[in-house]
DRENDREN-581488 format. One record per residue (C-alpha): residue in three letters; x, y, z. Coordinates in nm, 3 decimals. Layout:
  nunu     east    north       up
   Ala        X        Y        Z
...
This chain:
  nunu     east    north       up
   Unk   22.410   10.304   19.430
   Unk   22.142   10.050   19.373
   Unk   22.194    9.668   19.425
   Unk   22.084    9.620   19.066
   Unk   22.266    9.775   18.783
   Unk   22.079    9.778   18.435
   Unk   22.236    9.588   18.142
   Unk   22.240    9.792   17.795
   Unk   22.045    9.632   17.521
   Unk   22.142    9.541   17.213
   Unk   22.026    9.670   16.909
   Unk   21.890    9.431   16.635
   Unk   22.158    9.371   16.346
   Unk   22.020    9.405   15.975
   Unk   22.174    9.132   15.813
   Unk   22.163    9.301   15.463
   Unk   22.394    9.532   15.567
   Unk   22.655    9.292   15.753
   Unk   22.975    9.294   15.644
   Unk   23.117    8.920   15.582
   Unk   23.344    8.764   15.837
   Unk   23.713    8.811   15.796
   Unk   23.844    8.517   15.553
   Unk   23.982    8.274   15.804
   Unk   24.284    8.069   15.747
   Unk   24.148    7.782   15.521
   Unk   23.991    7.922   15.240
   Unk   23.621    7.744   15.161
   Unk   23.566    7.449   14.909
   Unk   23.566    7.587   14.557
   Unk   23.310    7.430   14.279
   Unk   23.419    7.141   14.066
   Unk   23.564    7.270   13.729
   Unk   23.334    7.314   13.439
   Unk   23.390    6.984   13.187
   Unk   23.208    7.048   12.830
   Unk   22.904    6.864   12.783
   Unk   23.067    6.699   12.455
   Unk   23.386    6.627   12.277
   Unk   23.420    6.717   11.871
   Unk   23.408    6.327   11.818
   Unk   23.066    6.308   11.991
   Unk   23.201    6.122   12.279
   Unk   23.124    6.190   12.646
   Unk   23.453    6.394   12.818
   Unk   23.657    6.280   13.098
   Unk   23.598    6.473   13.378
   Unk   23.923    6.586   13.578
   Unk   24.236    6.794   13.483
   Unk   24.444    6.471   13.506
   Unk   24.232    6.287   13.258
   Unk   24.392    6.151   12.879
   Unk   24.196    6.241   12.620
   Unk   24.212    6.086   12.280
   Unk   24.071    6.232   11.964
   Unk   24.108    6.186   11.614
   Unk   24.194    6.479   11.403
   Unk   23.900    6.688   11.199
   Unk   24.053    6.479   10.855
   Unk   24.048    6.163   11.035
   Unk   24.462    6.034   10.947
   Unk   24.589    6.140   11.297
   Unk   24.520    6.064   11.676
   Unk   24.544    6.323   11.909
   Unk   24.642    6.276   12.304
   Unk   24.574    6.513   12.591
   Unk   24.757    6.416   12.904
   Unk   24.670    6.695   13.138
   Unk   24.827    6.594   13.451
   Unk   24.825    6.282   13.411
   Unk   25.094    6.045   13.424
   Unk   25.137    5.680   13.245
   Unk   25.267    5.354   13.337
   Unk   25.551    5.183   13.118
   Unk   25.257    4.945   13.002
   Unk   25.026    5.209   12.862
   Unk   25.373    5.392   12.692
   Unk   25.363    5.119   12.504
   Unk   25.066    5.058   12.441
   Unk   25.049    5.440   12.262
   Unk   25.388    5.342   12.085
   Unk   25.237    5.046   11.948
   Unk   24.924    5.236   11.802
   Unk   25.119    5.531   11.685
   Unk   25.333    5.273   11.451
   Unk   25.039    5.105   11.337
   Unk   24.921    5.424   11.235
   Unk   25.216    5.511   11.036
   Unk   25.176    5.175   10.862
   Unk   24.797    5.246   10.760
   Unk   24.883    5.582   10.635
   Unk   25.142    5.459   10.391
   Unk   24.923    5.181   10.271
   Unk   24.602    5.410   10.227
   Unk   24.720    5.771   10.087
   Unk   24.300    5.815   10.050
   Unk   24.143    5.928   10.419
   Unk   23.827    5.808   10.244
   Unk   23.886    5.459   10.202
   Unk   23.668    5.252   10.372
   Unk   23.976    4.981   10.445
   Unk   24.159    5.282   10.625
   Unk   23.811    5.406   10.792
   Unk   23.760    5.080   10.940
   Unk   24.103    5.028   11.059
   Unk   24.168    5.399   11.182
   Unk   23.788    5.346   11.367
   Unk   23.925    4.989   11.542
   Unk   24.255    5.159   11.671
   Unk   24.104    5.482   11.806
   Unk   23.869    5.227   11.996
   Unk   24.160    5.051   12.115
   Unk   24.334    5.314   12.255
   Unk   24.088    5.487   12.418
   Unk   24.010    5.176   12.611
   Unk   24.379    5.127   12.703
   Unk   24.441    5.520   12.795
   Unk   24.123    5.622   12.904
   Unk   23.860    5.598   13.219
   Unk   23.903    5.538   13.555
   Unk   24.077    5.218   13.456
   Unk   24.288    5.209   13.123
   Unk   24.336    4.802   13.039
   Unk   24.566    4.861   12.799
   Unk   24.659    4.489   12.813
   Unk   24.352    4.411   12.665
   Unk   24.402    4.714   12.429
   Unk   24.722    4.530   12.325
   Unk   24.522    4.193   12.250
   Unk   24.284    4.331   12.008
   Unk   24.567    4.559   11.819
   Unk   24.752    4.235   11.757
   Unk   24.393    4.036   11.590
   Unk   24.391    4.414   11.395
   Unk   24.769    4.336   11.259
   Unk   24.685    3.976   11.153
   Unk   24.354    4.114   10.990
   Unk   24.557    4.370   10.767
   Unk   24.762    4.116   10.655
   Unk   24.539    3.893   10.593
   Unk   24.304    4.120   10.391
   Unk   24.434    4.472   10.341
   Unk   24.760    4.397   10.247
   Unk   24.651    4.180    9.945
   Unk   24.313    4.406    9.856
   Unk   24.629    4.735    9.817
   Unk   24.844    4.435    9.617
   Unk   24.587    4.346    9.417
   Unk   24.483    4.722    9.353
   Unk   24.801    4.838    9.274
   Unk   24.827    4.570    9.005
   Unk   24.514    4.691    8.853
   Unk   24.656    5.050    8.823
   Unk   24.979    4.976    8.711
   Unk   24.836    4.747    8.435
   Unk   24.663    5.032    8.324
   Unk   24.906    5.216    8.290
   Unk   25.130    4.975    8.111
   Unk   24.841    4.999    7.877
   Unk   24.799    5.336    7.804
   Unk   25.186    5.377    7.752
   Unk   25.222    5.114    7.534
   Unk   24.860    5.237    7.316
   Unk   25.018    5.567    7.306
   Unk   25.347    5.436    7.174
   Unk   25.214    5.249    6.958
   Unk   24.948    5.498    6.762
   Unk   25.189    5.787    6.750
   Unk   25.497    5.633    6.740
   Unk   25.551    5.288    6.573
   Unk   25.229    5.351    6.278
   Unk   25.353    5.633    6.135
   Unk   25.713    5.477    6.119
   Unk   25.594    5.162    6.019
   Unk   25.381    5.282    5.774
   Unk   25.699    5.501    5.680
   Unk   25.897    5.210    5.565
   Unk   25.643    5.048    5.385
   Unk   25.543    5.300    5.164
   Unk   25.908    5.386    5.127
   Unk   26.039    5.034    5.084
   Unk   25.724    5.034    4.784
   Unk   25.795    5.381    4.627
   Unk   26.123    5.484    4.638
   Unk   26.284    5.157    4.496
   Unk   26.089    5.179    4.215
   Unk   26.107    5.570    4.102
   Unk   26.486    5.543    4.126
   Unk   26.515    5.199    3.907
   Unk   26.306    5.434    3.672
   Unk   26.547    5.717    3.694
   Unk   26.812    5.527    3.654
   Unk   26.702    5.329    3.353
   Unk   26.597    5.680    3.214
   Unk   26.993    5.801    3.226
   Unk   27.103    5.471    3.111
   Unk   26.933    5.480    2.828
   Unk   27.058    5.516    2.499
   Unk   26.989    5.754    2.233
   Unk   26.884    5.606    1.924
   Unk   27.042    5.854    1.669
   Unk   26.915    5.621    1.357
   Unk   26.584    5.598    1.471
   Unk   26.363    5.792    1.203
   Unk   26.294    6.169    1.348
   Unk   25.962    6.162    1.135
   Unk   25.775    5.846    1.270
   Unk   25.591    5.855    1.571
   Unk   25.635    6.183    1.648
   Unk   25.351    6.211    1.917
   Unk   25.488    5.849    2.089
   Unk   25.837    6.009    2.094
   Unk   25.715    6.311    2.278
   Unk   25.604    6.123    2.495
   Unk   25.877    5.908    2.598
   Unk   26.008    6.232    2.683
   Unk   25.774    6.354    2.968
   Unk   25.734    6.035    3.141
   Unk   26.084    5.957    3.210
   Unk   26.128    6.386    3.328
   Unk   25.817    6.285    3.560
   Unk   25.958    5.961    3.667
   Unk   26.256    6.147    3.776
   Unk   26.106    6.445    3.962
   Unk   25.927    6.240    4.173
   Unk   26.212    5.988    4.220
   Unk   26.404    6.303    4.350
   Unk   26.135    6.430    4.583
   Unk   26.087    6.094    4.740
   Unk   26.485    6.074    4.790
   Unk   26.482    6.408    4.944
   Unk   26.172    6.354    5.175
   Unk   26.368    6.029    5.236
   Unk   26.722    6.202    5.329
   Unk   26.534    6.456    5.561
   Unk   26.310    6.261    5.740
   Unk   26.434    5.951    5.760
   Unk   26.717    5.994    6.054
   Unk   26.409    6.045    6.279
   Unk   26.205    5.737    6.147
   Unk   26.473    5.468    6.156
   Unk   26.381    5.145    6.259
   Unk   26.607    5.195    6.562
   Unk   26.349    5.447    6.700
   Unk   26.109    5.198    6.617
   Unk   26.256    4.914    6.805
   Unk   26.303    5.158    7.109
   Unk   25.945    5.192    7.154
   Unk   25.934    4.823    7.117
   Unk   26.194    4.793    7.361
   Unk   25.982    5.022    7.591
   Unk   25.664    4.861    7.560
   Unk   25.875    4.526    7.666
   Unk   26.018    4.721    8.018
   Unk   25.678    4.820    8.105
   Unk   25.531    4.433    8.101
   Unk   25.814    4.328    8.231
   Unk   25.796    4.576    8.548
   Unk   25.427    4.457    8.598
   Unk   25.548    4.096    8.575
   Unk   25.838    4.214    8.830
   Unk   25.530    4.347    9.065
   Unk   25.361    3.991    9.037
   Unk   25.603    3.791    9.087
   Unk   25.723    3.966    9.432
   Unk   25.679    3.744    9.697
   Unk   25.382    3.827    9.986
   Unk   25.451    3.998   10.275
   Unk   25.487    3.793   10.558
   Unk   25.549    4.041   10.896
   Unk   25.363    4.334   10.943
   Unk   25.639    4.584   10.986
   Unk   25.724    4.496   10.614
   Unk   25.385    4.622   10.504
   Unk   25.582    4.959   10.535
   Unk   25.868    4.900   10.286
   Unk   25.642    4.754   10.026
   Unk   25.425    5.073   10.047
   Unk   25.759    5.238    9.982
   Unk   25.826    5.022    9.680
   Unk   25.498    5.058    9.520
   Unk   25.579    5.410    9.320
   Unk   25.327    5.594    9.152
   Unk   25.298    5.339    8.816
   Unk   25.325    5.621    8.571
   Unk   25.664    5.795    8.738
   Unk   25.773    5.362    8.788
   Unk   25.706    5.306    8.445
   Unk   25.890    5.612    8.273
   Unk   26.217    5.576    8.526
   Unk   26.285    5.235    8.419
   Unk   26.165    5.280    8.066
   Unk   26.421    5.560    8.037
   Unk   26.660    5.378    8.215
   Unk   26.606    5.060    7.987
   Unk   26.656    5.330    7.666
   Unk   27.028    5.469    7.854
   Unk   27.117    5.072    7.867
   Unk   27.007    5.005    7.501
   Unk   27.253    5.315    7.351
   Unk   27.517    5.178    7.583
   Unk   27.497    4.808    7.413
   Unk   27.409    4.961    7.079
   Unk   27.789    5.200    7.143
   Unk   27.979    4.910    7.287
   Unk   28.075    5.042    7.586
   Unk   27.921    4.747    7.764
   Unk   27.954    4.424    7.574
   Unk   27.706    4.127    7.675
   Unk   27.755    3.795    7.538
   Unk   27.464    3.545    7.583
   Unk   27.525    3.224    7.344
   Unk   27.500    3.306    7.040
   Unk   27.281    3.596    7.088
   Unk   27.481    3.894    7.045
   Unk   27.304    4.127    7.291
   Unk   27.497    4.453    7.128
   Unk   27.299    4.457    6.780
   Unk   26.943    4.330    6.907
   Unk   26.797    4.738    6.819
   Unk   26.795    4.599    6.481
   Unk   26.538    4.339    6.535
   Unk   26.176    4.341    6.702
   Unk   26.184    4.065    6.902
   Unk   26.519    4.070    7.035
   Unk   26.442    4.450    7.165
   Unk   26.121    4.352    7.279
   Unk   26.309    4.018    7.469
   Unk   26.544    4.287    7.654
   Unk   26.315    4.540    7.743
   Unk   26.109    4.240    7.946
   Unk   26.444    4.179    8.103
   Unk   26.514    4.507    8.240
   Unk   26.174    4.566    8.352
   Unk   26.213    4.184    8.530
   Unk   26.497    4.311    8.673
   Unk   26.448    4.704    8.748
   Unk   26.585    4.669    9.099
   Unk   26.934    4.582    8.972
   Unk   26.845    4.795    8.650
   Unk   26.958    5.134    8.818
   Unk   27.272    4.968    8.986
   Unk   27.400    4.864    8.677
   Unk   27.361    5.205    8.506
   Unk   27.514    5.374    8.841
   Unk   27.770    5.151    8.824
   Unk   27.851    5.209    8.448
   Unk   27.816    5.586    8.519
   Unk   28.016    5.581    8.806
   Unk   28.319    5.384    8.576
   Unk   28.303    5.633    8.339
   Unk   28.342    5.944    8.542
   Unk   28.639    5.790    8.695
   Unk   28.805    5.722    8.387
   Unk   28.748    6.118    8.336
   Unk   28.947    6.184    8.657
C-alpha cells in the first residue's frame, strides 16, 4: 500500500439538467397581486386586498363600497351612514339621473366619501365638514329651485284641466241653456196659443181662402218643432243640467285652490324634512284628479244632506245651484286637501257603521 491514496474526481454537473432543491420549510416570497391599471370611474385603484373602494354605479343614482378586508372605525361608519342618507334624500328630490342639480350633488358626495374611506389615511372628519356645507347648500338652493319647479308643473296642469273642462264640458252646456232658454219658451207659447185658440165658426168660409190656409200650416209647424225641441229637451237634458255645469266649476275651483295650498306651505327648514316634502309633492296630474274627485264625493254629500254645513247665512247644502258659490267651495277643498280626505274617511267610515 502506498503512502498516498488517490482522491476520485468529480465529474462536472450540467446545470440544465439539475433537478431543483427540495422545497425547504418556508416557502419563497410570492409576487405582489396584480391591481388593474384603472377603475370604471377612471380613477386610479387602491392597491391591497384590504383596500375600500368606492364607485358610483354605471346610471350614476347609487354608490357602491368594496371593503375587502378591511375593517372601519366607528368614525368612518358614520361617516358612510351619513352619505348613504343624504343620498336617499337627493334621490327623492331629483327622480331625473340627468339633472345637473343631482349631478353636481351626487359628484360632491362621491368626492367626500372617497376622501373619508379611502387611501392610506381616510379623514373622514374632514369628509364630515364638507357634507354638512353640502346640506346647507341644498337647502339653500335645491330645495327652493325643486319648490319652485314643482309649482311651475302643477300650474300647468291646473291649466290644462281646467281648458279641457271648460271647452268640452261647460260650452256645450252653456251654450245648451241658452239656445234652449231662447227656443223652447217660445215654440211652446206658440203651441199653446195654437190649441187655445178658438174657432171662428161665423167667420165667412169664402174670404181669404189662401190666408186661411195658411193659418193652418204655420201653427202645425209651430207645433212640430215645439215638440221636437221638448223631446231633444227631455232626453238630453238630465246630462246637461246646470248641476254638471257647476261641478266642473266646482273642479276648476279645487285645482287653484290645491296650487294655492302648494304656495302657501311653509319652507323647509331641516334637512331631513326635505324627504317628507318630496313625499308630499305627488305627481300634479294624479294630485289634481284625487282631490278633484274627492271635492265632487263632498259636493253630492252636501247636495243629499247627509252632511249639513251651516256658514252664516250661506247655506253650504244648495251652493251646486250657483257659479260662484261652487266655485267658492271647490277653492276651499283644494285649500284644505290635507283634511279633505279625513273628512270623507270619516263620513265613510260613519256610514258603514251605521250599516253594521
Amino acid at each position: 500500500m502506498s503512502d498516498s491514496q488517490t482522491t476520485p474526481t468529480e465529474e462536472p454537473v450540467d446545470t440544465l439538467d439539475a433537478k431543483p432543491p427540495p422545497s425547504s420549510t418556508t416557502d419563497p416570497p410570492q409576487s405582489p397581486r396584480e391591481v388593474p391599471s384603472v377603475n370604471p370611474d377612471g380613477t386610479a385603484p387602491l392597491a391591497g386586498c384590504d383596500a375600500i373602494a368606492v364607485l358610483p354605479d354605471q346610471q350614476g343614482r347609487e354608490i357602491l363600497y368594496q371593503f375587502g378586508d378591511a375593517q372601519m372605525n366607528p368614525e368612518m361608519e358614520s361617516l358612510k351612514d351619513e352619505v348613504d342618507s343624504i343620498l336617499i334624500t337627493l334621490r327623492s328630490l331629483f327622480t331625473n339621473p340627468q339633472d345637473p342639480w343631482f349631478q353636481n350633488y351626487f359628484g360632491t358626495l362621491l368626492t367626500q366619501a372617497r376622501l373619508g374611506l379611502t387611501g392610506e389615511k381616510p379623514r373622514p372628519a374632514m369628509a364630515k365638514r364638507t357634507l354638512a356645507m353640502l346640506k346647507n347648500e341644498i337647502m339653500a338652493q335645491g330645495a327652493n329651485s325643486l319648490r319652485i319647479r314643482y309649482l311651475k308643473n302643477l300650474g300647468m296642469h291646473v291649466i290644462a284641466q281646467a281648458l279641457l273642462l271648460i271647452v268640452f264640458i261647460v260650452i256645450p252646456i252653456y251654450t245648451y241653456h241658452w239656445h234652449n232658454d231662447a227656443n223652447i219658451p217660445a215654440a211652446a207659447q206658440a203651441e199653446t196659443q195654437t190649441q187655445a185658440k178658438p174657432q171662428d165658426e161665423t167667420r165667412d168660409k169664402a174670404q181669404d181662402a189662401g190666408q186661411k190656409s195658411d193659418k193652418k200650416t204655420t201653427p202645425n209647424a209651430d207645433k212640430k218643432s215645439a215638440k221636437v225641441l221638448i223631446d231633444i229637451d227631455s232626453r238630453i237634458g238630465p246630462f246637461l243640467s246646470k248641476e254638471i255645469l257647476n261641478c266642473c266649476t266646482l273642479w276648476i275651483g279645487c285645482c287653484i285652490g290645491v296650487w294655492l295650498s302648494v304656495c302657501m306651505n311653509p319652507p323647509v327648514s331641516r334637512f331631513e324634512s326635505l324627504q317628507l316634502m318630496a313625499r308630499d309633492n305627488l305627481e300634479p296630474s294624479i294630485r289634481l284628479i284625487f282631490t278633484g274627485l274627492l271635492s265632487i264625493f263632498l259636493a253630492l254629500l252636501l247636495n243629499s244632506q247627509i252632511i249639513v254645513i251651516k256658514l252664516g247665512s250661506f247655506d253650504v247644502n244648495y251652493f251646486l245651484f250657483d257659479f260662484k258659490e261652487s266655485l267658492i267651495i271647490g277653492m276651499f277643498c283644494g285649500l284644505g286637501e290635507k283634511a279633505l280626505s279625513t273628512t270623507v274617511s270619516q263620513r265613510v267610515s260613519q256610514f258603514m257603521e251605521g250599516i253594521k
